[in-house]
Backbone as CSV, one residue per row, in Angstrom:
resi,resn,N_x,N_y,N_z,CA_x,CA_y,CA_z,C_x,C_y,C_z
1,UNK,-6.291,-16.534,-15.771,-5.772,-15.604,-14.790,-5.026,-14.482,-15.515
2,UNK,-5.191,-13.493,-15.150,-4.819,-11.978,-15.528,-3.017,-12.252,-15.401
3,UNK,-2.345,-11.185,-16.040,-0.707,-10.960,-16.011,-1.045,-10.239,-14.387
4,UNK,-0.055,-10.684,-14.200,0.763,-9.451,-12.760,1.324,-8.031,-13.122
5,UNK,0.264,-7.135,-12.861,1.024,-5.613,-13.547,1.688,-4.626,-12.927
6,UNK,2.909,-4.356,-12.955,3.333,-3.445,-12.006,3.370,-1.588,-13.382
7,UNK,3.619,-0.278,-12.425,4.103,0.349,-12.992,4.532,1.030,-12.803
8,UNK,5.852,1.077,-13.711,6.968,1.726,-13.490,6.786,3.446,-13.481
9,UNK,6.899,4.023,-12.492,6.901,5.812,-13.078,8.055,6.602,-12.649
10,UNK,9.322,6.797,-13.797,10.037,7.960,-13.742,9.834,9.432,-13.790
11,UNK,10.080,9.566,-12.035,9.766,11.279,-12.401,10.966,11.909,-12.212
12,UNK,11.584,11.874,-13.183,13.310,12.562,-13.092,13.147,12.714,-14.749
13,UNK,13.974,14.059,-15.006,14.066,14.592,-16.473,15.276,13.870,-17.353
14,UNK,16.111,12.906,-16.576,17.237,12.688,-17.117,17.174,11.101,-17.132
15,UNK,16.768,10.494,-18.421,16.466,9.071,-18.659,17.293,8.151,-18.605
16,UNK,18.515,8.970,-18.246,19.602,8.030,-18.318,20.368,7.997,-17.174
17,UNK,20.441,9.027,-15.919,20.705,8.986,-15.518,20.763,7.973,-13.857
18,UNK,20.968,8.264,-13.209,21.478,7.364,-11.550,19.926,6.653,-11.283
19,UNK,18.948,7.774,-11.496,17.229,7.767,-10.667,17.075,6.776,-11.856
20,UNK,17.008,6.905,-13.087,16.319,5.917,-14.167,16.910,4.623,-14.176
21,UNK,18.492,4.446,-13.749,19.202,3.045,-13.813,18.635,2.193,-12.661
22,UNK,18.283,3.400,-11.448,17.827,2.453,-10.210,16.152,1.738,-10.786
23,UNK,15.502,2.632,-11.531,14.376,2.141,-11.946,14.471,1.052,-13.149
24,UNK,15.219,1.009,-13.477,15.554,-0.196,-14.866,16.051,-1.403,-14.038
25,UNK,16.812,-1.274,-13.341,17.086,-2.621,-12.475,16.128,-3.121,-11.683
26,UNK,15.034,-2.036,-11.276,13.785,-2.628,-10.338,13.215,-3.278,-11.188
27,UNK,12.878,-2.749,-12.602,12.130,-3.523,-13.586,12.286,-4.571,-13.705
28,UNK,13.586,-5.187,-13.955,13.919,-6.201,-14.295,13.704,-7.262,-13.368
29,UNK,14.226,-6.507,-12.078,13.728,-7.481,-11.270,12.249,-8.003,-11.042
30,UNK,11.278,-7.071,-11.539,10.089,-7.218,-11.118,9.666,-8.457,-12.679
31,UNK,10.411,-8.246,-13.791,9.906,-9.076,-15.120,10.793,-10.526,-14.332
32,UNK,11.792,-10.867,-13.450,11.881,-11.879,-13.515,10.981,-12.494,-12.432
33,UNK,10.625,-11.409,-11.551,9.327,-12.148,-10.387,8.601,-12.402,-11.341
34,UNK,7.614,-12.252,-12.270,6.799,-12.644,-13.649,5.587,-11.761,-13.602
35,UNK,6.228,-10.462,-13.286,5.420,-9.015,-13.389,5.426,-8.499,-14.966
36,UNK,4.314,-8.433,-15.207,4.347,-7.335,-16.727,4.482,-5.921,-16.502
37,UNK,5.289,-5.431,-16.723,5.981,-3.666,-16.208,5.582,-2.913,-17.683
38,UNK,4.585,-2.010,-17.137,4.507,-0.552,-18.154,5.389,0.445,-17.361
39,UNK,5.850,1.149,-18.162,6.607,2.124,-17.707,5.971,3.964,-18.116
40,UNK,6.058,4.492,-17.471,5.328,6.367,-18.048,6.984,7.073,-17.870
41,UNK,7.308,7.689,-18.610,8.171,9.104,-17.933,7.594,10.424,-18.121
42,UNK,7.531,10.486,-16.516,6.352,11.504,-16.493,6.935,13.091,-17.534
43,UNK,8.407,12.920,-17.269,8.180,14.492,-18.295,8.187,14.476,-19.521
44,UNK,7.840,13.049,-20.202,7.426,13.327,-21.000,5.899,13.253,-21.348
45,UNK,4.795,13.584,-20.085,3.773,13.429,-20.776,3.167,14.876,-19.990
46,UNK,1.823,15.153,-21.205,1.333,16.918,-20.980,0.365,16.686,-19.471
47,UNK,0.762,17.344,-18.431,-0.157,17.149,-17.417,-0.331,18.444,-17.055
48,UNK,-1.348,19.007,-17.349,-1.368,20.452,-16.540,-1.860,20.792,-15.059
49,UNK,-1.615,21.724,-14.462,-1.318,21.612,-12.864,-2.793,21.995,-12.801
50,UNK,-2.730,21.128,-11.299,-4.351,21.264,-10.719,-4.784,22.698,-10.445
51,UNK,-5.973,22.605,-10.704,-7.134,23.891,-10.413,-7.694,24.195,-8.882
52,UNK,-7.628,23.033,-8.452,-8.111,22.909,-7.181,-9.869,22.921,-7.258
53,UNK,-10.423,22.295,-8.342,-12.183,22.161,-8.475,-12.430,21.500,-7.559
54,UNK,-11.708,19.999,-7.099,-12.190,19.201,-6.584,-13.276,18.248,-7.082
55,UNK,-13.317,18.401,-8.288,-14.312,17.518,-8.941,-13.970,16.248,-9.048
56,UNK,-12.476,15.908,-8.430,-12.245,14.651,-8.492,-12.735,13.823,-7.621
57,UNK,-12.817,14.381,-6.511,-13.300,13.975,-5.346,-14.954,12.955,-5.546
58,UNK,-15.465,13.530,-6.763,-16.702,13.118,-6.961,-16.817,11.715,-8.376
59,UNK,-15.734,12.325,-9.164,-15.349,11.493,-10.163,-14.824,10.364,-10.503
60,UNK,-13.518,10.728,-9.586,-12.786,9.557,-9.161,-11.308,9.778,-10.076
61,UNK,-11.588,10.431,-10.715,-10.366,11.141,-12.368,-10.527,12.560,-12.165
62,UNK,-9.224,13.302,-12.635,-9.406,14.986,-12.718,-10.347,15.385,-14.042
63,UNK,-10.764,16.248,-13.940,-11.449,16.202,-14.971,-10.915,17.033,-16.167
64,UNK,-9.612,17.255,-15.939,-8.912,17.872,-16.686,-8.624,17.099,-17.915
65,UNK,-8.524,17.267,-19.427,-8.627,16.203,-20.580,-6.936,16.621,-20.689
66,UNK,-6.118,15.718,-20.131,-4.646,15.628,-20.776,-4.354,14.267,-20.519
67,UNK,-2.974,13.401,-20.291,-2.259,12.202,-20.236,-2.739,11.781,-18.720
68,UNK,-2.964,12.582,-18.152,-3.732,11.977,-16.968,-4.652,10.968,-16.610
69,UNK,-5.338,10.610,-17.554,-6.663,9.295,-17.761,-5.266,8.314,-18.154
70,UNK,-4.926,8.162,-19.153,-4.103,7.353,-19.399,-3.001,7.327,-17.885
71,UNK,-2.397,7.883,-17.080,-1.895,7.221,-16.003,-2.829,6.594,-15.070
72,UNK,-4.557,6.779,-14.735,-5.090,6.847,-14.054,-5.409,4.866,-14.116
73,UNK,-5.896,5.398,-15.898,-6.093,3.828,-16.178,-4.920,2.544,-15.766
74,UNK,-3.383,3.287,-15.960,-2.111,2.387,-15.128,-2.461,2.217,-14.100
75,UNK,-2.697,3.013,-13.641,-2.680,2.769,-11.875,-3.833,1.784,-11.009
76,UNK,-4.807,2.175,-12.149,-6.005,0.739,-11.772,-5.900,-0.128,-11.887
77,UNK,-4.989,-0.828,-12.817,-4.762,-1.575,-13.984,-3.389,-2.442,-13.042
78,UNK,-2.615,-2.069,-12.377,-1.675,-2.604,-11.680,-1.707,-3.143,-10.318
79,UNK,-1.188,-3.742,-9.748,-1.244,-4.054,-8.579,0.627,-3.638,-7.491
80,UNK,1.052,-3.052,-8.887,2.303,-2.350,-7.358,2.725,-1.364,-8.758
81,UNK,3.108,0.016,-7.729,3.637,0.823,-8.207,5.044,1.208,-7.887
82,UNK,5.912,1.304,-8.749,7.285,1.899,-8.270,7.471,3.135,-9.084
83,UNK,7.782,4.470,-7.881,7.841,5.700,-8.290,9.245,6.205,-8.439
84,UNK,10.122,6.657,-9.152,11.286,6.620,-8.782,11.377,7.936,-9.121
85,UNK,12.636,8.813,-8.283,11.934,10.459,-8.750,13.718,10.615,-7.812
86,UNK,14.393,11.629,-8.293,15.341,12.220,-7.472,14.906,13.587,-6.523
87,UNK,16.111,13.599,-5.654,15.455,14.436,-4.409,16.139,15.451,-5.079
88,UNK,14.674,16.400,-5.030,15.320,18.169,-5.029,15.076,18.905,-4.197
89,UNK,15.896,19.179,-3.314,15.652,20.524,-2.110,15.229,19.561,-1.233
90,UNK,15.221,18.631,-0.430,14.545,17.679,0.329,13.620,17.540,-0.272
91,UNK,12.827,17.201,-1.190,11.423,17.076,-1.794,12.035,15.948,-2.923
92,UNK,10.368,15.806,-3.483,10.231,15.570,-4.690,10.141,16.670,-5.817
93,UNK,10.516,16.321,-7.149,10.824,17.641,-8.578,9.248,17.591,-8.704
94,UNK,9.198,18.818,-9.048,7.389,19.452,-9.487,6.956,18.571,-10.379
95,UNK,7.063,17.797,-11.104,6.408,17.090,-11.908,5.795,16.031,-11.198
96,UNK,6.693,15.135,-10.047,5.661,14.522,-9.388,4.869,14.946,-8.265
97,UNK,4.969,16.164,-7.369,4.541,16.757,-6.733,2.877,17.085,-7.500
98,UNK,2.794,17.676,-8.659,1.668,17.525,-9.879,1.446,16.383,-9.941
99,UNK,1.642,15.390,-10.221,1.485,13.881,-10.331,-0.003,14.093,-9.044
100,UNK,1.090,13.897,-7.841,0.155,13.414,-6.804,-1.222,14.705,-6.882
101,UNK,-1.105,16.039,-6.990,-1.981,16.892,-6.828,-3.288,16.071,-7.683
102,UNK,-2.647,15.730,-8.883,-3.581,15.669,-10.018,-4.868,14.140,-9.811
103,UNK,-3.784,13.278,-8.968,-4.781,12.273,-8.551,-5.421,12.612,-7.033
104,UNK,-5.098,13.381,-6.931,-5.785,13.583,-5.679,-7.393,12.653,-5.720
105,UNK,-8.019,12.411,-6.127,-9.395,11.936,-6.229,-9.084,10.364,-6.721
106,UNK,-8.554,10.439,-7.153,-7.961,8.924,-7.541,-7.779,8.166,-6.618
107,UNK,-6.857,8.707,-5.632,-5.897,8.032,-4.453,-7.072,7.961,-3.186
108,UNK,-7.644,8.785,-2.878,-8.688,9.348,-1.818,-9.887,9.766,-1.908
109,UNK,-10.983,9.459,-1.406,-12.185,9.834,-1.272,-12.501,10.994,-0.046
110,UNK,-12.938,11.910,-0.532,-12.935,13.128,0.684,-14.138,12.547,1.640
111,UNK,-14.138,12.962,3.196,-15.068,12.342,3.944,-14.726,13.734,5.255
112,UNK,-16.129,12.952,6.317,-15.976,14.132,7.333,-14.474,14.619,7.802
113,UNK,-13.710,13.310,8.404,-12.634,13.073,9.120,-11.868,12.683,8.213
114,UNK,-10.866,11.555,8.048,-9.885,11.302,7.506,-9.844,11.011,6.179
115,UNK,-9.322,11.415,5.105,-9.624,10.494,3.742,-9.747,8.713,3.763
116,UNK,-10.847,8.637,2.896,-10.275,7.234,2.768,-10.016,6.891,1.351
117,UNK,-8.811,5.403,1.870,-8.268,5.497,0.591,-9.031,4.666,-0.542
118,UNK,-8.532,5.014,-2.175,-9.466,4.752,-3.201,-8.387,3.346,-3.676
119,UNK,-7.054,3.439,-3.000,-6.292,2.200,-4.180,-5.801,1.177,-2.799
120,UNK,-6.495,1.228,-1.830,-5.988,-0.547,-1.136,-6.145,-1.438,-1.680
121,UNK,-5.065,-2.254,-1.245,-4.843,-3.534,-1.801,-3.511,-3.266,-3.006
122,UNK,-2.984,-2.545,-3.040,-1.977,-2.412,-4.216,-0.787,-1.929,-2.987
123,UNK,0.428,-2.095,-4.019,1.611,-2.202,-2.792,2.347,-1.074,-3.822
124,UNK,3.532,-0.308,-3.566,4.422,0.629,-4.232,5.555,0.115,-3.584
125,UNK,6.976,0.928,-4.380,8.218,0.787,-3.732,8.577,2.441,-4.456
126,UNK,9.649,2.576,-3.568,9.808,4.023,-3.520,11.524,4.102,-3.985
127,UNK,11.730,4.306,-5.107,13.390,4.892,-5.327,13.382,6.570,-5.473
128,UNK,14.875,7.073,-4.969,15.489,7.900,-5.134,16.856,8.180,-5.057
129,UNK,17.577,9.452,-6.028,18.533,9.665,-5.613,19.201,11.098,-5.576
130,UNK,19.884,11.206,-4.785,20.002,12.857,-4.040,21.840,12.444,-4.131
131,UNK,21.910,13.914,-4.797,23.089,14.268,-4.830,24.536,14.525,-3.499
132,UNK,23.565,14.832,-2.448,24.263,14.680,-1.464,24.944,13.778,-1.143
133,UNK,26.276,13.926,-0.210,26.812,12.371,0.289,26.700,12.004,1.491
134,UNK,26.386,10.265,1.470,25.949,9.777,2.578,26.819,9.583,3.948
135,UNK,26.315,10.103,5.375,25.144,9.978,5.682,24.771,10.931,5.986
136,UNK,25.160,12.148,4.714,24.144,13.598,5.554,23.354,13.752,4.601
137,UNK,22.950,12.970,3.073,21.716,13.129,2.692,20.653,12.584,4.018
138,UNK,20.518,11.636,3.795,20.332,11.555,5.300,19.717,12.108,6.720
139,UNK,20.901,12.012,7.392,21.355,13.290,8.520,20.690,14.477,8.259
140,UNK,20.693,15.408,7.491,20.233,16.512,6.987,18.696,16.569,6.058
141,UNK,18.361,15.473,6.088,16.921,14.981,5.139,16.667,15.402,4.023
142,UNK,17.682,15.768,3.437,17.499,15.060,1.929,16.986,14.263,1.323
143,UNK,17.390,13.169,1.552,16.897,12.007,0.827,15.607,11.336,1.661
144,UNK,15.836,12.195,2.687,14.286,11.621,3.809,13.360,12.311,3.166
145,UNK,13.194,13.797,2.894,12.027,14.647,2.766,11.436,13.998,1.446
146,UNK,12.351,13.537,0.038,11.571,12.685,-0.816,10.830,11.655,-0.199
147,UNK,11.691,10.871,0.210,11.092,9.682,0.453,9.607,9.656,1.554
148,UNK,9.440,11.133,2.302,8.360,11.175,3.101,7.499,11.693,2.787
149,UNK,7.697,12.672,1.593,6.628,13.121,0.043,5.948,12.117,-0.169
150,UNK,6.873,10.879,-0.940,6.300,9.795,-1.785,5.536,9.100,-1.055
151,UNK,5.989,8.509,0.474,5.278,7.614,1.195,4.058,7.842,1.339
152,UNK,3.711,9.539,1.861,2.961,10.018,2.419,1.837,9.811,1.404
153,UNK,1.789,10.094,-0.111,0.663,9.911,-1.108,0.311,8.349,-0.927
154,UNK,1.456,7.339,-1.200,0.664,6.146,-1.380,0.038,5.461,0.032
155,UNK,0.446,5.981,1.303,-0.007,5.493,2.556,-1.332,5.967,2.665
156,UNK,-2.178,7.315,2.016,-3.397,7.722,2.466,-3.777,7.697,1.397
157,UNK,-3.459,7.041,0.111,-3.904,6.264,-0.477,-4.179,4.820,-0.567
158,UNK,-3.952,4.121,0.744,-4.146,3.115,0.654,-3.516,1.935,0.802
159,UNK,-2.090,2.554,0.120,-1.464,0.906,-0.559,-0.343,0.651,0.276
160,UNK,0.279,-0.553,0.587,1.397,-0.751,1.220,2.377,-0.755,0.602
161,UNK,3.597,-0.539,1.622,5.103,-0.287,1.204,5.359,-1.801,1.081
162,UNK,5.901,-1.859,-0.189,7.305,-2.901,-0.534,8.875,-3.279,-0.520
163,UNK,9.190,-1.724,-0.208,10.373,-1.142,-0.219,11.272,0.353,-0.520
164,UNK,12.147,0.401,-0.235,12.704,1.856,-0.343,13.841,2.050,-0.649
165,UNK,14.707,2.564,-1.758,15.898,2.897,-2.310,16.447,3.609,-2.676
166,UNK,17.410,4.477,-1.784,18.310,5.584,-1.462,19.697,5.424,-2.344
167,UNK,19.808,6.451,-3.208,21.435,6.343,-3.570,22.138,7.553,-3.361
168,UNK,22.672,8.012,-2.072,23.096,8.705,-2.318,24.562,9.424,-2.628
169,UNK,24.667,10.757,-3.164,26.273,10.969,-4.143,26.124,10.557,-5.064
170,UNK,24.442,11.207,-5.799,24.671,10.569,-7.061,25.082,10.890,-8.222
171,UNK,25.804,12.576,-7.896,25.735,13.372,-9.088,27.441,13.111,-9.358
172,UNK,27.640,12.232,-8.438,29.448,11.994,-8.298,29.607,10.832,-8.987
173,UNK,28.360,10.024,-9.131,28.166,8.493,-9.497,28.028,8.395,-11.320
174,UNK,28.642,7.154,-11.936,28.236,6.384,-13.006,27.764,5.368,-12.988
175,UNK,27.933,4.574,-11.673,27.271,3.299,-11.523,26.516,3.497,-10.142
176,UNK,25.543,2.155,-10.139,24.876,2.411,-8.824,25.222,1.311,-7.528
177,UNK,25.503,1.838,-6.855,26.225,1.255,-5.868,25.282,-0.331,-5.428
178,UNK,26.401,-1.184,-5.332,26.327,-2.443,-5.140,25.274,-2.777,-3.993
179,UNK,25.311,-2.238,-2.740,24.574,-2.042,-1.582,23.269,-2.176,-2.009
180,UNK,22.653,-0.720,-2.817,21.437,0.015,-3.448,20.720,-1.235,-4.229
181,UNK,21.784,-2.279,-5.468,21.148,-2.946,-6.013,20.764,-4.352,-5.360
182,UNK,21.469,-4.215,-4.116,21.340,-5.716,-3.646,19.357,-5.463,-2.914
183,UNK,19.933,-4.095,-1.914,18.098,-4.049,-1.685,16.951,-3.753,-2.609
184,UNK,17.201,-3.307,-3.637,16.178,-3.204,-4.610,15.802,-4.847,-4.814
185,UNK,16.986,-5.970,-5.358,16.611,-7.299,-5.444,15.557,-7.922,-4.493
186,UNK,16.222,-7.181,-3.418,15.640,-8.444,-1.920,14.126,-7.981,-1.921
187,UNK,13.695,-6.771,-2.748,12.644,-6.931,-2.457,11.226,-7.247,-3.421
188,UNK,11.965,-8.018,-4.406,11.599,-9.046,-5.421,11.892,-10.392,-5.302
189,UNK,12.366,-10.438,-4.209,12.565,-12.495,-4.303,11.694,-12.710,-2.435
């Protein structure tokens, strides 16, 4: 029988910061469920922004030659993804916004009516954290408009939710609030 593969993807520029600690504690939790965790940080790898060919649609991969095959192959290769990315402007930061453009063909098969998806059967969990304080990240959708970015790729792609993790006030923060780590756990045991 195969390892259990999850993978980890930081899309935040700051490896150390609030968004990467929430993703290091998911890890862990996921190595003691008896998940083998690869991890990418996306800025550090060369992805150049989509063309809009659509050749993926036919391929199944962009056909663009950068670090992109190598995430593509993660993503086949796993059976849950956790994206962890801080909220900018209510959104997700351009690097994963590119992320999702770039699999576009990956995630979805183009058809008359609705896409269908290319990765069912795989599950994601969704972290973020937004500087705002709670509850008007919130209130004001901040921390919603990420989190309805992220959902939105892996739902018409296919895969089900595992969970979701909000920290917000994080630019006020050194540690991550007790609350944040208890639901990240619960949704590994």
């Amino acid at each position: 029988m195969s390892a259990k593969r999850v993978l980890a993807i930081l899309g935040s520029p700051h490896s150390d910061g609030i968004t990467a600690a929430m993703l290091n504690h998911t890890i862990c939790q996921a190595e003691k469920a008896g998940y083998f965790v690869s991890k990418i940080h996306l800025y550090s790898k060369n992805l150049a922004f989509c063309t809009g060919c659509r050749m993926c649609f036919v391929s199944g991969t962009c056909v663009q030659k950068d670090d992109i095959q190598e995430i593509v192959s993660a993503i086949r290769e796993c059976e849950i993804i956790i994206l962890a990315a801080p909220t900018y402007w209510a959104n997700v930061p351009a690097v994963v916004k590119n992320l999702f453009d770039r699999l576009l063909g990956t995630a979805m098969e183009e058809t008359p009516t609705f896409p269908k998806p290319r990765l069912s059967g795989k599950k994601y969990m969704l972290l973020t954290a937004c500087n705002t304080p709670a509850p008007f990240s919130w209130i004001f959708g901040q921390s919603k408009g990420a989190i309805r970015s992220m959902d939105e790729f892996f739902k018409t792609a296919g895969m089900k939710s595992m969970g979701k993790a909000v920290c917000a006030n994080a630019g006020k923060r050194t540690a991550i609030p007790a609350h944040v780590l208890r639901k990240i756990t619960r949704c590994w045991q």
